[in-house]
N, C-alpha and C positions, 0 to 999 in steps of 0.2 A: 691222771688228772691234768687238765690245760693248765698250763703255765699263764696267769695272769697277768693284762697288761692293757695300757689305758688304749682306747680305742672309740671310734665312733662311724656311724652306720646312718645312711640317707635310703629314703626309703617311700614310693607309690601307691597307694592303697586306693580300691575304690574303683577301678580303669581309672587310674592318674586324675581323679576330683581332690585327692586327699595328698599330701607331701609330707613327709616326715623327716625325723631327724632325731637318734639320739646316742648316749657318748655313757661314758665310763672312763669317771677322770681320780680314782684315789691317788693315785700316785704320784699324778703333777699337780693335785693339790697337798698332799704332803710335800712334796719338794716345796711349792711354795710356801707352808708354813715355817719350813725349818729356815730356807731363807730369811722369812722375816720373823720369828719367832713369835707368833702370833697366837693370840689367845685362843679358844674354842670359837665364840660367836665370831671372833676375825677371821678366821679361820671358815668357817661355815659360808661367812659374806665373800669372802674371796673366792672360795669354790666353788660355788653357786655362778658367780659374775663371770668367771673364765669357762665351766662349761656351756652358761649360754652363750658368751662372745664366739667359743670354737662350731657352735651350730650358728649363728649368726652368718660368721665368716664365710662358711663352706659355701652360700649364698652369693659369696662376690665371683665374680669371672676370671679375673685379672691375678697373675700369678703374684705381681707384686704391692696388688691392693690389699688396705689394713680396715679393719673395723676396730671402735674403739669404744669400749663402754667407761665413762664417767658419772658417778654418782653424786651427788654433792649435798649432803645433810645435815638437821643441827641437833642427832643424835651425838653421842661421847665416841660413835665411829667416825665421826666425822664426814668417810665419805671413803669411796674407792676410786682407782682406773686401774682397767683391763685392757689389752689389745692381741688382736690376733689374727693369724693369714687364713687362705687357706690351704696350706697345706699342715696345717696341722699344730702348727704352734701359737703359744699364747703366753703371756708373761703379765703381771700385774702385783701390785700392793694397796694396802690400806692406809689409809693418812695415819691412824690410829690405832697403833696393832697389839693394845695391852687393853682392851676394853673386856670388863667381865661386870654382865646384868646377872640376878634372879631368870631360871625358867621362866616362858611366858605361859599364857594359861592354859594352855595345850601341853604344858610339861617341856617344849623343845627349847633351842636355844633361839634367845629372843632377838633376829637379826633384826627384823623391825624395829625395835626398840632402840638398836643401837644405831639404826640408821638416823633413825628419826623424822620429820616434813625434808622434803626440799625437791631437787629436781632429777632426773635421770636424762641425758643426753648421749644420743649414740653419733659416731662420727664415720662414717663410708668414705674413707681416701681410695680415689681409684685413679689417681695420677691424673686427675685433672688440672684444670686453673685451680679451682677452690674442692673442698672434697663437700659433700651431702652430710647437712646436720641434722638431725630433728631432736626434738626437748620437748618431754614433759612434764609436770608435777610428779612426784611420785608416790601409788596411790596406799602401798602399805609396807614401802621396802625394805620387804622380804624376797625383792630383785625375782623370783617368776611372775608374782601376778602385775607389777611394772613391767615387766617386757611383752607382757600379754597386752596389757594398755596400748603401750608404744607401738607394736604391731596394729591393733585396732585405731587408735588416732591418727599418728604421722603415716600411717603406709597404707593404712585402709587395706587392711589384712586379717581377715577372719583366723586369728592363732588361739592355741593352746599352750601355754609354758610352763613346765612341772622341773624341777630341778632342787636338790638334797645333798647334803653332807651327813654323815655319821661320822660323830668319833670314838673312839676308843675311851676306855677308864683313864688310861695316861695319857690323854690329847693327843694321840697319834690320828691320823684318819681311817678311818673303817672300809668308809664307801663315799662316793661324792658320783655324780653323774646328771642325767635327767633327758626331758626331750623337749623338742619342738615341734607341734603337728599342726597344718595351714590346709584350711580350705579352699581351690581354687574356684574362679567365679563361677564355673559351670556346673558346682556341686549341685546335685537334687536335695529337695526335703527329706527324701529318706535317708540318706548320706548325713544331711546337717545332724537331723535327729538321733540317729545311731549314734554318732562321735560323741553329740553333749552328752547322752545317756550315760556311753563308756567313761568321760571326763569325769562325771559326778560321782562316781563310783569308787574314782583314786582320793583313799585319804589320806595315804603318804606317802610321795616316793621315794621318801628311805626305807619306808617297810618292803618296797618291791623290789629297793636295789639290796637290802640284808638277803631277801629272799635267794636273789640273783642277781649277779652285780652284771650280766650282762644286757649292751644296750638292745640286741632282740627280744631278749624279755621283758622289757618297758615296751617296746611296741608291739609284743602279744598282747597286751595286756590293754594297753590305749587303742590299739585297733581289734581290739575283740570283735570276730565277725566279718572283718573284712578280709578280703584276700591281699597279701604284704608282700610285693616282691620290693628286693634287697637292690637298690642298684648301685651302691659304691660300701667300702671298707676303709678306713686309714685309722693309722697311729697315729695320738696328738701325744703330747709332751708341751712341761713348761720348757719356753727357750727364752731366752735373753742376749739379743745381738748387739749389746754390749762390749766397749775394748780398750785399749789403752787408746788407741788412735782415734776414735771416735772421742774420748775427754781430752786428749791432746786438740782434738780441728776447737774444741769446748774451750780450752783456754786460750790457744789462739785469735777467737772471737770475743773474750774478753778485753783487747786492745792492749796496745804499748805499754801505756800508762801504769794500766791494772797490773802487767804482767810485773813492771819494774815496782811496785809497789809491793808485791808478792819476794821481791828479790831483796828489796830493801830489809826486807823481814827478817830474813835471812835463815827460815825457817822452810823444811820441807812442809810440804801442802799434801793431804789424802782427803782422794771426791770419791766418794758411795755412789753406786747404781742403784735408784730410787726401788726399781722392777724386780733388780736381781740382790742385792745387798752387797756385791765384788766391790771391792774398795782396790785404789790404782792411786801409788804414792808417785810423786814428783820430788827431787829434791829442789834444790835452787839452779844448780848445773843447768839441769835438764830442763828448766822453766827459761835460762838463760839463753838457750838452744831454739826456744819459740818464738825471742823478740824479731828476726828477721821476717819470720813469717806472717807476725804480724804488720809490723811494720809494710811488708808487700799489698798485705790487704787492705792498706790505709788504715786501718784500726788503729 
């Protein structure tokens, strides 16, 4: 038997009307629960949000462009951010990572509910002056049928967004994955009608991914009928580029002042990585060691 491992699969259906996209992410959303130790539904919301952000992604060109999904609601989750390249890495938390509802009426766990109203905004840095925003309402977030939205309004993109967590009895995660399938403009009526048909027919794709956690078997299954060639494979993972030196240039940019008031204190200082939960202590020394630099930078 194959040794499992999270992965994700871009793919043309249709003589290339049809673009796909889809992933198999348990593992780097267990990595991210145990980071943040986060509840089921947090848990679900998180994994959901980073394996769309990694099919998102795969969409930018630029090796060192970031896509960035932010949530912001006045659910008791308060609200997420995700970010992720393309080459395969993603890293993210929840404002609120202890949040536990009631199933919702469908029996699953009620990410909607934890969400609650508010907006979803996605951020395309592609090393420009300013990076490409767009924002919308969000319409039941449960973070696919929102990005399905966000595709249809800001990018005027005929999409499909299916994306699932399973977990375990003991809040472990089972399965977590999903897809993204886009019509391009040249698609026929028979093409359009075929897909919705196929779409309406998924009523869960955590039942597809228990079935098979692998992401060709969500696009058997979403392109039922069509001929599906495979044209890329990669590994994602959560990553977090995260460091001591990247919180050292952090406190540096706190200024002089800050820094000697930190020193007055006379106490060591420990900063958390919001993404990754790596905690990087400073004593006073070594805080003492940064007044020059700031000092260099006018700070």
């Amino acid at each position: 038997m194959e040794e499992y491992r999270d992965y994700m699969i871009r793919a043309v259906a249709a003589d290339a009307q049809i673009r796909a996209f889809a992933i198999t992410a348990r593992d780097l959303t267990e990595t991210a629960r145990k980071a943040h130790n986060t509840s089921p539904i947090a848990t679900a919301a998180l994994g959901r949000a980073m394996s769309g952000a990694l099919m998102m992604a795969e969409m930018l060109k630029g090796p060192r462009d970031l896509l960035t999904i932010q949530i912001d609601g006045d659910g008791p989750l308060q609200g997420l951010v995700v970010t992720a390249d393309n080459q395969g890495h993603v890293k993210g938390y929840v404002k609120n990572p202890n949040v536990i509802l009631p199933p919702n009426k469908q029996g699953h766990l009620n990410v909607g509910g934890a969400i609650g109203r508010g907006t979803l905004t996605v951020i395309r840095d592609m090393n420009l002056k300013d990076p490409y925003i767009g924002q919308i309402p969000l319409v039941t977030g449960e973070i696919a049928e929102d990005l399905t939205a966000y595709y249809a309004q800001s990018e005027q993109i005929p999409s499909s967004v299916g994306l699932g967590v399973l977990m375990n009895k003991e809040n472990t995660v089972k399965r977590a994955g999903g897809f993204v399938v886009q019509l391009m403009p040249f698609a026929d009526d028979e093409v359009i009608g075929k897909l919705e048909e196929n779409i309406r027919r998924i009523s869960s794709v955590t039942g597809i991914l228990e079935e098979d956690s692998r992401p060709e078997h969500l696009l058997d299954i979403v392109l039922d009928g069509f001929d599906i060639q495979i044209t890329s494979r990669e590994d994602v993972c959560f990553y977090c580029n995260c460091s001591r030196e990247r919180f050292e240039r952090g406190l540096v940019l706190l200024g002089k002042e800050e820094l000697e008031d930190i020193i007055a204190d006379g106490k060591d200082i420990e900063l958390a990585c919001q993404f990754c939960s790596s905690t990087y202590r400073y004593t006073t020394d070594e805080v003492k060691k940064l007044l020059p630099r700031a000092a260099a930078a006018g700070r």
